[in-house]
Structures are given as structure tokens and as C-alpha cells.
C-alpha positions, 0 to 999 in steps of 0.5 A, spaced: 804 894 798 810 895 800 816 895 795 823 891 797 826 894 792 825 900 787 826 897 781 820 892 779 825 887 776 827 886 783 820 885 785 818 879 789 814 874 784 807 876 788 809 882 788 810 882 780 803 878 780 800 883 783 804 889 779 801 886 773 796 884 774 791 890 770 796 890 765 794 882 763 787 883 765 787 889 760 791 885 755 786 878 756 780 884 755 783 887 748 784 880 746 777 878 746 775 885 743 780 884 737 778 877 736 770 879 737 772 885 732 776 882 727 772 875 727 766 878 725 767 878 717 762 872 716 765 867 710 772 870 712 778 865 711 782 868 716 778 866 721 779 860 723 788 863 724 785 869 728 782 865 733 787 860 734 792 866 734 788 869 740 787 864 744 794 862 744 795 869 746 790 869 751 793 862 754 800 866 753 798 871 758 795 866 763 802 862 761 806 868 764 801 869 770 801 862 773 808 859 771 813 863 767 813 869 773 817 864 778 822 862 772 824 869 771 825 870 778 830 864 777 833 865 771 833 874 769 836 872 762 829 870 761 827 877 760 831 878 754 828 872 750 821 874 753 822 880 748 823 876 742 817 872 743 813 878 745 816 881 738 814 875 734 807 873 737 806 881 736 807 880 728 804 875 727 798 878 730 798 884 727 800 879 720 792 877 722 788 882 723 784 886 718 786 893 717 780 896 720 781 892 727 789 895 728 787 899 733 787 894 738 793 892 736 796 897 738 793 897 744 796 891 745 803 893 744 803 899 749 800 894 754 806 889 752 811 894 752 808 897 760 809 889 762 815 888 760 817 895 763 815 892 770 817 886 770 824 886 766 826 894 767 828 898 760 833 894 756 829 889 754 823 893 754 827 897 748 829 890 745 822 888 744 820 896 742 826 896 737 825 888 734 818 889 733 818 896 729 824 893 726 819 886 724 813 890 723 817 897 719 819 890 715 812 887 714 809 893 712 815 894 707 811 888 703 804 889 704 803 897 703 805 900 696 808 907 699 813 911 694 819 914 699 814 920 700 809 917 703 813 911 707 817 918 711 810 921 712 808 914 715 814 914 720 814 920 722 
């Protein structure tokens, strides 16, 4: 494949389909993964939430591939507004899942953050990095009962 420019967010809209193709095919199979993994708790109530959390995800990325790939080519202040979603869909998702099936979660949010890279180039890549650790530090602020000590340790 032949590049028309050497900056990805300049990248015809096939060109950017085929670039990421791997990336939201990975993302599409961590997913399933996390669903199969974080739904198998029978009598669990949190089922039901992580399914349908997972499926709005999967539609997300088909969502992405098929209709919002051309809007940004049109309209490239859509990046930015991509990574706030991007960054509240990942909390919502890491609010979700049990603490044992995390790691999939994380999985994901280097897969969102390479995706970004391509299609949108660094700024909104740091943007969705910056939001989503603001978000999620925010999140885990509430949730886990650290004394200072252990919160320096848990960020570094």
C-alpha cells in the first residue's frame, strides 16, 4: 500500500480502513474475550450491564469502520470529540468489570489508544490518554480504600 502522505490523519478513508483494520478486529476479539470472561459468574447481577456494555462496544467499533471513518475525513474536529467518548465508554467499561478480568481491559485501552494514534495523529491521542487516566485515577479514588503510601505506589 502505498501512502499519499506520511501522516496517517492525512490518509485516504480506505487507507485508514485498511491501517486499522488489525487494530479493531483485536479490539472486536478482546471484547468477546472480556464478556466471555467477565460474564461467567453465574447468579451474578452484573451481567445483564456487562453484556449490553460489550455490545454497544462491539457495535462501536463496526460503527467507526463502516460510517464515522468518512465523517472524519470531512469533519477532523471530530477527532477530538471521538476521544472524549473514547474516554467515557473506557470508564464505563472498566466501572463493569470485576477486578480479576481487568486485564482485558487494559488490553483495550492500548488497542484505543493505537487506533487514535493512526487515524487522528498525538493530540487527541493525549487527550484521550490524559481524560481517561484523569477518569478512571477519579474513579479508583472512590472505589479502592489506599492510605497516600499505597496510592504513590499504585501510580507509579
Amino acid at each position: 500500500m502505498k501512502l499519499a502522505s506520511p501522516y496517517f490523519s492525512r490518509l485516504s478513508v480506505d487507507e485508514q480502513r485498511t491501517v486499522t483494520l488489525p487494530s479493531m478486529i483485536a479490539a472486536v476479539v478482546v471484547i468477546v474475550a472480556w464478556l466471555l470472561f467477565a460474564s461467567s459468574a453465574p447468579g451474578d447481577p452484573w451481567t445483564l450491564p456487562r453484556l449490553l456494555l460489550g455490545l454497544v462496544g462491539i457495535g462501536y467499533i463496526f460503527l467507526l469502520y463502516a460510517y464515522i471513518l468518512p465523517q472524519v475525513a470531512q469533519n477532523p474536529h471530530l477527532h477530538w470529540y471521538l476521544s472524549f467518548a473514547n474516554a467515557v465508554l473506557s470508564l464505563g467499561m472498566v466501572m463493569l468489570t470485576p477486578g480479576s478480568s481487568l486485564r482485558f481491559t487494559w488490553i483495550l485501552l492500548v488497542l484505543v489508544v493505537m487506533i487514535t494514534t493512526i487515524l487522528a495523529g498525538r493530540g487527541p491521542a493525549y487527550l484521550f490518554s490524559g481524560f481517561s487516566f484523569l477518569l478512571l485515577a477519579f474513579y479508583l479514588f472512590f472505589t479502592i480504600t489506599l492510605d497516600l503510601v499505597g496510592w504513590v505506589q499504585f501510580l507509579v
